[in-house]
C-alpha positions in Angstrom: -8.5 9.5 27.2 -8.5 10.8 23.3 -9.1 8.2 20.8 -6.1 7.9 18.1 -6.3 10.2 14.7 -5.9 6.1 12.7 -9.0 5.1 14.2 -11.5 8.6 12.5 -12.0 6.3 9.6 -13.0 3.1 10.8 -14.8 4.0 13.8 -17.2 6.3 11.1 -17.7 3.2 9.0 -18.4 0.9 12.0 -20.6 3.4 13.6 -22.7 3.6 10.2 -22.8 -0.1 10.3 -23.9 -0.5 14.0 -26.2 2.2 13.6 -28.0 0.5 10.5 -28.0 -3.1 12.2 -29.4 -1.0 15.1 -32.5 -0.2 13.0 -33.0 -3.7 11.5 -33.1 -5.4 15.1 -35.6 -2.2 16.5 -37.8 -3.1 13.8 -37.4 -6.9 12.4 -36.1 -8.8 15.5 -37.6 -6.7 18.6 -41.1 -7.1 17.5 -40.9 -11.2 17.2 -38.4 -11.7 20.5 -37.8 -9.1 22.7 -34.7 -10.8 24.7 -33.2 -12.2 21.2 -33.5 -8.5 20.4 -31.6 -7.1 23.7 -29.0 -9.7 23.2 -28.6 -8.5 19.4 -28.5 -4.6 20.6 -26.3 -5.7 23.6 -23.7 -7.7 21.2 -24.2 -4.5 18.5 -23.0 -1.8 21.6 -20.2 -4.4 23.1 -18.6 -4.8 19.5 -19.2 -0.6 18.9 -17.4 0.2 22.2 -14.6 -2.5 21.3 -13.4 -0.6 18.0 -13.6 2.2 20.1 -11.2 1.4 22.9 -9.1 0.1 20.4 -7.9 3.2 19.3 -7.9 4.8 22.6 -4.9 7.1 23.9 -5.4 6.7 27.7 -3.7 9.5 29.4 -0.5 8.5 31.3 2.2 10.0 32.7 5.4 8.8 30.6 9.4 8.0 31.4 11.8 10.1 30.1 15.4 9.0 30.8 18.6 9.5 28.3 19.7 6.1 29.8 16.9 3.9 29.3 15.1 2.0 26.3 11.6 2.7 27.0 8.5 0.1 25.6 7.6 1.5 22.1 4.3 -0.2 22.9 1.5 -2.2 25.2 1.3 -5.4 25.4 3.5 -8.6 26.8 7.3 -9.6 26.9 7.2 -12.4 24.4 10.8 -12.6 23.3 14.2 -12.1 25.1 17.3 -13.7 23.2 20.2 -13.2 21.3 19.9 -13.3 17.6 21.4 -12.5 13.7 20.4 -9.6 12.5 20.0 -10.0 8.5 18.9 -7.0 7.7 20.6 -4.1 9.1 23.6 -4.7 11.4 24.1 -8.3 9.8 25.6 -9.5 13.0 24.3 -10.7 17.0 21.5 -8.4 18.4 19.7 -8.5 21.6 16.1 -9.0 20.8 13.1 -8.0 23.0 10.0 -8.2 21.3 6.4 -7.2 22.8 3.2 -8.8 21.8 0.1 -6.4 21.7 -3.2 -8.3 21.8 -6.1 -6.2 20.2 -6.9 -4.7 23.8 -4.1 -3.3 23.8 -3.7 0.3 23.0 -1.8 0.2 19.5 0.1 3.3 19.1 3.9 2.6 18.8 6.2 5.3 20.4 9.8 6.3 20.4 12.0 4.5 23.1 15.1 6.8 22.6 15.5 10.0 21.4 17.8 10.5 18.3 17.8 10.9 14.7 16.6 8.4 12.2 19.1 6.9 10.0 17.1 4.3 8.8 13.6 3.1 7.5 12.7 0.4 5.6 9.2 -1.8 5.0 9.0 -5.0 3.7 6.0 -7.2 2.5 5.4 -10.6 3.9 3.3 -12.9 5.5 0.7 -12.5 7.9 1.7 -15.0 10.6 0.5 -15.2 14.3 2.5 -12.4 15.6 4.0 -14.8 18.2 5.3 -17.0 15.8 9.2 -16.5 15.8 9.4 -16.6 12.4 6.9 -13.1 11.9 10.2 -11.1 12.9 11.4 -11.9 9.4 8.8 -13.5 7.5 5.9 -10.8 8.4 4.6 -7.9 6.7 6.7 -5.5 8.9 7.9 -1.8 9.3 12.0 -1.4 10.4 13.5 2.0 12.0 16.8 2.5 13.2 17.7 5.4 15.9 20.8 6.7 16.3 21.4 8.2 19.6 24.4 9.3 22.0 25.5 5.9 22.7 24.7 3.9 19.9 21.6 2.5 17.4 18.3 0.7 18.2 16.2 -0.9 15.8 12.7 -0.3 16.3 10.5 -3.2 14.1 6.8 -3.0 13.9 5.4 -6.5 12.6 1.6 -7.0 11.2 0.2 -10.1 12.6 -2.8 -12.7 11.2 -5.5 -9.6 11.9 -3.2 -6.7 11.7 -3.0 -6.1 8.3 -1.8 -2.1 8.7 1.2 -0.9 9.8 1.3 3.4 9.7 4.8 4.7 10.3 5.6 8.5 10.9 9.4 7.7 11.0 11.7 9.9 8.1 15.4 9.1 7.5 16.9 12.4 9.0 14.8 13.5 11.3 15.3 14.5 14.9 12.7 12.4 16.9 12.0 12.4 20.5 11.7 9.5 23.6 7.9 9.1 23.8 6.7 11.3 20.8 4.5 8.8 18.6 6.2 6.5 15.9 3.0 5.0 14.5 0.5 2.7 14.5 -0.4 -0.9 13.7 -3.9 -1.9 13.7 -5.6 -5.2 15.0 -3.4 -6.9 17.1 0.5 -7.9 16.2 3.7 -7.3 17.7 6.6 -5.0 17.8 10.8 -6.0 18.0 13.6 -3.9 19.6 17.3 -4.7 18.3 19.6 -3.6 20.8 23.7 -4.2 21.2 24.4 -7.2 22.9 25.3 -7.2 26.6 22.5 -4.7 27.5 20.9 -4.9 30.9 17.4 -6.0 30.4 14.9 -4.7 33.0 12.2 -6.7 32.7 11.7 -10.9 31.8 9.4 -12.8 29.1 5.6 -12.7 30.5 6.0 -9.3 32.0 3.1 -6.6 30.9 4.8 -3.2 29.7 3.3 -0.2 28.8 4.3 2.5 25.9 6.3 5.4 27.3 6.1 4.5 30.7 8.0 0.7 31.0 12.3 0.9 31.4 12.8 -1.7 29.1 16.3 -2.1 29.2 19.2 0.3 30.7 22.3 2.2 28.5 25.7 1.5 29.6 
């Protein structure tokens, strides 16, 4: 396991924090209560190692298959339904979305290999990332791939605490099945767009995993 280049920043600030409040308890609260002073050091460490799993990359072995949609990220199956695209293909779309809880891991990854032919972000809202209404109203990051045998639209949504979305996608380039996408930080969700009629491989409630779950199967 490596922790994620997104999380240097944030895991030196909290580390400067926890250390500080580390000091404060050792010498304001431990010599008053002892136990109120494990339980503040214990809480300090439990909320240290939390940011710090929360940008982990845990070593996997991925799925690479030219015929498959693989999960662009951890998390659950929240969404499986037909909808109207508005903002790209302006007509019916398959929709699978995945809902990424912050212990999840949150780096976003490629489901298809291809070339980019479209990226877009868009302000919004900061609703509860399940809320059907964040795939539109959200602030949100939209890719499209083009590969062999058609487009997917890859959409990473910010949620009430993710309030960062980091994109590595450019219009043009060649990317590949698995290589990173991004990252979104804090909990939220992420939307795949695919042709209607696609055969689905897994159901709403089902835990995925990024580069490794066969989301759905090319024809």
């Amino acid at each position: 396991m490596r922790i994620h280049k997104e999380g240097i920043p944030t895991i030196l600030i909290v580390s400067i924090i926890v250390f500080s409040l580390a000091r404060l308890n050792h010498h304001y609260i431990m010599p008053f209560s002892t136990l109120l002073g494990w339980i503040t050091g214990f809480v300090l460490l439990g909320f240290w190692l939390f940011i710090l799993s929360f940008f982990r990359i845990p070593t996997r072995t991925f799925t690479f298959d030219e015929n498959s949609i693989i999960s662009p990220a951890d998390g659950k199956v929240v969404v499986i339904e037909e909808t109207h695209d508005d903002e790209y293909y302006h007509e019916k779309r398959l929709q699978i979305s995945v809902f990424m809880s912050p212990a999840n891991v949150h780096v976003n990854r490629y489901p298809v290999s291809g070339k980019v032919i479209y990226n877009q972000y868009h302000k919004g809202k900061y609703l509860v990332a399940w809320d059907p209404k964040s795939s539109t109203d959200n602030e949100r990051h939209s890719i499209v791939i083009e590969y062999p045998k058609g487009t997917v639209l890859v959409k990473q949504i910010a949620g009430a605490l993710a309030r960062r979305i980091v994109n590595y996608a450019k219009v043009g380039e060649q990317v590949k099945q698995n290589d990173e996408l991004g990252f979104i930080k804090f909990g939220s969700r992420v939307d795949l767009l695919l042709p209607i009629g696609t055969k689905v491989n897994v159901k709403i409630g089902d835990t995925v995993k990024n580069g490794v779950t066969v989301l759905a199967s090319l024809s």
